[in-house]
N, C-alpha and C positions, 0 to 999 in steps of 0.2 A: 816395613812392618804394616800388617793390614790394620783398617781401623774398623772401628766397632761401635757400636751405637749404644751409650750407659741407659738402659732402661728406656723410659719415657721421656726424659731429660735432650737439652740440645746438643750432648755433651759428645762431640766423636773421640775417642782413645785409641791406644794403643790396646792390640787387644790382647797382647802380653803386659802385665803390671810386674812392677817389681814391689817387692815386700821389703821392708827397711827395719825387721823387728831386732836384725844382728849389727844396723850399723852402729848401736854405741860400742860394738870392738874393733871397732878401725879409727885411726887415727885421721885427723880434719885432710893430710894431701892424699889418703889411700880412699877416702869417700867420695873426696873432688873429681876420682880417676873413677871411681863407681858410675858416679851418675852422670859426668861427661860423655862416659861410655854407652849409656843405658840413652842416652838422650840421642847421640850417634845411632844406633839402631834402631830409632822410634819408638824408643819405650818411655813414653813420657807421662803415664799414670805411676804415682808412688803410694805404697798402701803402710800408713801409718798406725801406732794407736798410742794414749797418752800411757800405758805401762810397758811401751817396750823400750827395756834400758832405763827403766824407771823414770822415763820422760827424755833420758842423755839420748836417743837414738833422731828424735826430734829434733832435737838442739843440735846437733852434729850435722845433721842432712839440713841443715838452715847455714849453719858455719862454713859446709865446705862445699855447698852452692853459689856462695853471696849475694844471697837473696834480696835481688834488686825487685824496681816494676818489669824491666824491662825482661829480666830472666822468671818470674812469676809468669808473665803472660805464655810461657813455652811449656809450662807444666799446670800439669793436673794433681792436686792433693788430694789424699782420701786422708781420715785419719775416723780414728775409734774411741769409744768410751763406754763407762759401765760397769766395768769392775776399779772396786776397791778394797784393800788393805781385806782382800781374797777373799771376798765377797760380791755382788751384783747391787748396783745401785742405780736405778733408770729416775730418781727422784729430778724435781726439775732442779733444785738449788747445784746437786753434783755436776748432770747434764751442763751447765752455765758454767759453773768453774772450771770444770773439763776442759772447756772449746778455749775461754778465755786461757789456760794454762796452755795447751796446743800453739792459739796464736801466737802466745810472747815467743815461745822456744821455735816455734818455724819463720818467726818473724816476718808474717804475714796478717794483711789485712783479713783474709778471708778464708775458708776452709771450702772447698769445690764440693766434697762429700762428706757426710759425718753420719757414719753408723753405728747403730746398740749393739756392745760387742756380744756379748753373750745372753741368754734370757734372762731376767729377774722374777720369780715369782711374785714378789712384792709389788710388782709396776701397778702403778697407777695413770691408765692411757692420758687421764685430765692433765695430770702434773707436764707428761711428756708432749703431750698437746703444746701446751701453754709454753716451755722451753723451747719445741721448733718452731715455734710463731714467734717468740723474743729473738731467736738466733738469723731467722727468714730476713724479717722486718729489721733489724740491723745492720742487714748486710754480712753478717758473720759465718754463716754458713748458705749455702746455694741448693745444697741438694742432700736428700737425707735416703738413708737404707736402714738395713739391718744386718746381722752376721748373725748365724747357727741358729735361725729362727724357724720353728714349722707355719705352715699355712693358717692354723687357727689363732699365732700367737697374730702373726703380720695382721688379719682381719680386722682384730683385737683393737692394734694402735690405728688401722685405719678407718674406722668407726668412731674415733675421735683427732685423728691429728690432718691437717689440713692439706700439707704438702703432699706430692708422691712420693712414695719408698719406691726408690729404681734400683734397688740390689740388697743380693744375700749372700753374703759369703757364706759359703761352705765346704766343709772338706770333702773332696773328692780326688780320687788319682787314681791311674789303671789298676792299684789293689786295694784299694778301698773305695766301691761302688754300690753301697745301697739304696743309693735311691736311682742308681739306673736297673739291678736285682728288681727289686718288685715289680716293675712294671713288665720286664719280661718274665716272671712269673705269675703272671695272675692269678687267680685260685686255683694255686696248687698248695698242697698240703707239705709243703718245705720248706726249710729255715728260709733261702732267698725270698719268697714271697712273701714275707714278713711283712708291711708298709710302714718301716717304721719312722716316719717323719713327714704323715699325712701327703706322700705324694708333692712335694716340693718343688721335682723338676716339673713335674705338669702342669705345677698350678705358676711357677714362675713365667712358662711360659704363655699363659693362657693371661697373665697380667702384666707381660711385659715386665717382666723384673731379671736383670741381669745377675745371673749365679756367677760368682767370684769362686773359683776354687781352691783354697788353700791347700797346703803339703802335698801340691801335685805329685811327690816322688815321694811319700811317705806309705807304705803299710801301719793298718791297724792306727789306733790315737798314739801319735810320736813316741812307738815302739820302732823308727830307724827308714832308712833307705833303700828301698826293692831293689833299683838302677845299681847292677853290678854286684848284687850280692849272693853269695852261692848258694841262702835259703831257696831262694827262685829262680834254678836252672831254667824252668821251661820257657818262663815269661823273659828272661833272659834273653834267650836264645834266639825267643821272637822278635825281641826289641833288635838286636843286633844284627837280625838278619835282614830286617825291614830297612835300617841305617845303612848298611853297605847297599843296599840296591839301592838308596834315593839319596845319595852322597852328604849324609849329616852324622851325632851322633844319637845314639843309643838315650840320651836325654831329649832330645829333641824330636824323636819321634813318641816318646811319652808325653811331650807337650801336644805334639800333633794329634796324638789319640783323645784328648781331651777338646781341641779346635775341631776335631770331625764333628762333631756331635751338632746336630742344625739348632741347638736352645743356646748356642752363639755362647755359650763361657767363656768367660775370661781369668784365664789362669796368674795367676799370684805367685811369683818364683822367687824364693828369698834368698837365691845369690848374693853373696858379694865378689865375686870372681869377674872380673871383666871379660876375659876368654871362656869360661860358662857360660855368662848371659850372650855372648856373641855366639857362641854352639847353638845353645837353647832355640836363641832369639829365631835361627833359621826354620825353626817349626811352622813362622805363618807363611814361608815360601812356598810349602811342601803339600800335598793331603791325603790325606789315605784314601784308598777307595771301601768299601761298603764290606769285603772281602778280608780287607785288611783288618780290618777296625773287631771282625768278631774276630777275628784269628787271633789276634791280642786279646781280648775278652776271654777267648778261650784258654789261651795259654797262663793269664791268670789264675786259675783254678775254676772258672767257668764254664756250668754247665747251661746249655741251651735246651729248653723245654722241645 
């Protein structure tokens, strides 16, 4: 597994993460075999957040680890906060509870990343200031981001919070690409050149911020899985033809399509399948050439200006 550099941080990873949002449905010996697995392969970033599994998916990935010092020092935690009781709450009092509810259930001293999961209109950067300087200066968390943030919101908190935000999660996957869309449509007068999320990729890389992709194999907002479905013969077709000629599967070169890209993403695959994530995992072997990459682009339903 190649590694990858988290933002501005010292931090090198796996630059496939695994996402843990489904393990509170596996049982404490079927997760031990997840991330024995995931750790075998070099996948040793795990992407948390305190509502996935209502906190059970935390506790579960701490249980069937046995989160020692000496197994902590082999992994990287991210985990999330921000929504509550289906709402957004970036207040410092929640932020604090949050981290401290995270810790107990992962049974860990420390959290490596801790990002705002989604945006709160309500934020107040002072409050959220003032939380990652109590969480910093504690020792409780090490490094802070954000998820499904645009550029003016990120500005925003870093005009008051002290750390660097070294990451954005966001969703992206070969069928759902607008913030790669705009940029290859510059002004033109169609729906793709929309910008709709102030140019995100350009400005992540222009500040060193590592985009986390979430639903890499999902179309549309978790409206299902493109990988194998007969909505999308063409892209299909492509994926599958690309796999037989560089000996993986047809997921694994979806993950590939997302590693071509030079703003270095790091894809977020929420497997629990051991034999998946070892499919998958073969995508940072692999790379597409230049050729490849629009060909899939294209086969998406991608048109090129």
């Amino acid at each position: 597994m190649n590694k990858i550099k988290l933002g501005t941080s010292n931090l090198q990873v796996g630059e496939i993460a695994l996402g843990c949002m489904r393990m509170n449905s596996l049982s404490k010996k079927d997760a031990s075999l997840v991330i024995e697995n995931a750790l075998e392969l070099g996948v040793d970033f795990f992407d948390h957040a305190d509502i996935y599994g209502g906190g059970d998916s935390e506790k579960i990935f701490a249980d069937a680890i046995g989160m020692t010092p000496s197994i902590r020092e082999k992994i990287y935690i991210q985990t999330k906060c921000g929504i509550a009781n289906g709402t957004f709450d970036f207040s410092k009092e929640h932020i604090l509870e949050s981290v401290d509810g995270s810790l107990s259930r992962l049974q860990t001293d420390y959290i490596d990343v801790l990002l705002l999961h989604r945006p709160d209109t309500l934020m107040e950067p002072e409050e959220v200031a003032e939380a990652f300087t109590k969480l910093k200066e504690s020792g409780k968390v090490r490094h802070f981001g954000v998820s499904n943030q645009n550029p003016m919101q990120v500005e925003l908190l870093k005009k008051y919070v002290k750390q660097d935000l070294i990451a954005n999660q966001l969703q992206l996957s070969l069928m759902f690409t607008p913030m790669i869309d705009a940029g290859l449509n510059v002004n033109m007068q169609h729906d793709p050149a929309i910008v709709r999320d102030g140019s995100v990729l350009e400005y992540s890389r222009l500040n060193d911020m590592t985009i986390q992709a979430w639903s890499p194999f999902q179309y549309g907002m978790f409206k299902g899985v493109f990988v194998g479905n007969e909505k999308f013969p063409e892209v299909n077709e492509k994926l599958q033809e690309l796999a037989e000629k560089k000996g993986v599967t047809d997921s694994a070169i979806a993950i590939a399509w997302i590693l071509r890209h030079p703003a270095k993403i790091q894809p977020v695959v929420g497997t629990m399948n051991p034999q998946r994530l070892a499919d998958i995992s073969k995508a940072s072997e692999i790379e597409l050439t230049r050729q490849e990459w629009y060909e899939l682009y294209r086969a998406a339903g991608n048109d090129l200006p």
